[in-house]
Steps between C-alpha positions, in 0.01 A plus 500: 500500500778273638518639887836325513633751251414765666606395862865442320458845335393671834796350705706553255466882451426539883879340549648766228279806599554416886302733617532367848888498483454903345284589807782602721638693191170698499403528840878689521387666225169673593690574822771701328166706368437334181115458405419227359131481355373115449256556217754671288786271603276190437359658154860598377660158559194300322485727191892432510434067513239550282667686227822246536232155466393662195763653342839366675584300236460740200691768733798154515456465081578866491781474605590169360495323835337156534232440794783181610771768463261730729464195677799455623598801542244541749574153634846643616287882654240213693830329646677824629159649619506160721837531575467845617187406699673201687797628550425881596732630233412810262612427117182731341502832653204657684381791329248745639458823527534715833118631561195535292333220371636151379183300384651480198876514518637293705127341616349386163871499326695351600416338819170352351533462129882522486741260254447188675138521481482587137750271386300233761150605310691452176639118603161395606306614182750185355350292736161615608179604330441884514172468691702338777754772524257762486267360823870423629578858463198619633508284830863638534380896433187425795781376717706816433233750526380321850845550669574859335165593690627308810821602538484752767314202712767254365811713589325447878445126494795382264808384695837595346583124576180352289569741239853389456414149511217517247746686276753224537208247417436659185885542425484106456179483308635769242823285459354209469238644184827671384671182422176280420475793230869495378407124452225528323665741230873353474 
């Protein structure tokens, strides 16, 4: 087990799933009545990792699409996820639905497990063993499931000023991994 693999892995995907830049998104959520059930949420989003780990790649060759195409491609989704997260700006649209329940669309996909984490999960299965994504995974899904369950408490404690700034932080990280990545596949 090489724990520096999976410290990169975990960082990594907690830069591109961002759950602590998505917070305000779902704290606004819930309070426009959406329920959002952690357990479900959590479980959707890992069966969706899981499934891409394993099969990304033959899903790519399907289409005829190499993993460095992939790669790239999801270099250039990792750079405008970072640019919208630095510099406020929407280029993906939100979409939710008004009411009911969105544990699984938008929570679980694709907030959680949307493009730039699967084409992120694909880009590290280059570079990383699978056992390290997989624990790096799972520390990222026991982070998510912790603050789903917290949010009502979070919305309370979380200043719109620390929320924006943590955002921004991670807006730099994501850049930089989205041009360390275009690197690595040019």
């Amino acid at each position: 087990m090489n724990v520096a693999a999976i410290f990169s892995v975990s960082l990594i995907l907690f830069s591109v799933i961002d759950i602590i830049g998505s917070l305000p998104v779902i704290i606004n959520m819930k309070k426009e009545g959406l329920h959002i059930n952690p357990a479900v949420a959590t479980g959707f989003a890992a069966t969706i990792m899981l499934l891409f780990l394993f099969f990304g790649a033959s899903i790519l060759g399907a289409f005829g699409i190499s993993v460095s195409s992939f790669a790239l491609a999801g270099a250039l989704i990792i750079f405008l996820i970072g640019l919208e997260m630095l510099l406020g700006i929407r280029v993906f649209r939100d979409t939710h639905e008004e009411g009911g329940s969105g544990s699984i669309v938008p929570i679980a996909f694709p907030l959680l497990a949307g493009a730039g984490t699967l084409t992120t999960i694909i880009t590290l299965k280059s570079e990383y063993d699978n056992g390290s994504i997989i624990i790096g995974i799972a520390i990222n899904l026991l982070i998510i499931y912790i603050i789903l369950r917290s949010t009502n408490w979070l919305s309370q404690k979380l200043s719109p000023q620390t929320a924006t700034a943590l955002r921004k932080i991670f807006g730099i990280i994501l850049i930089a991994i989205a041009i360390q990545m275009f690197k690595d596949h040019v």
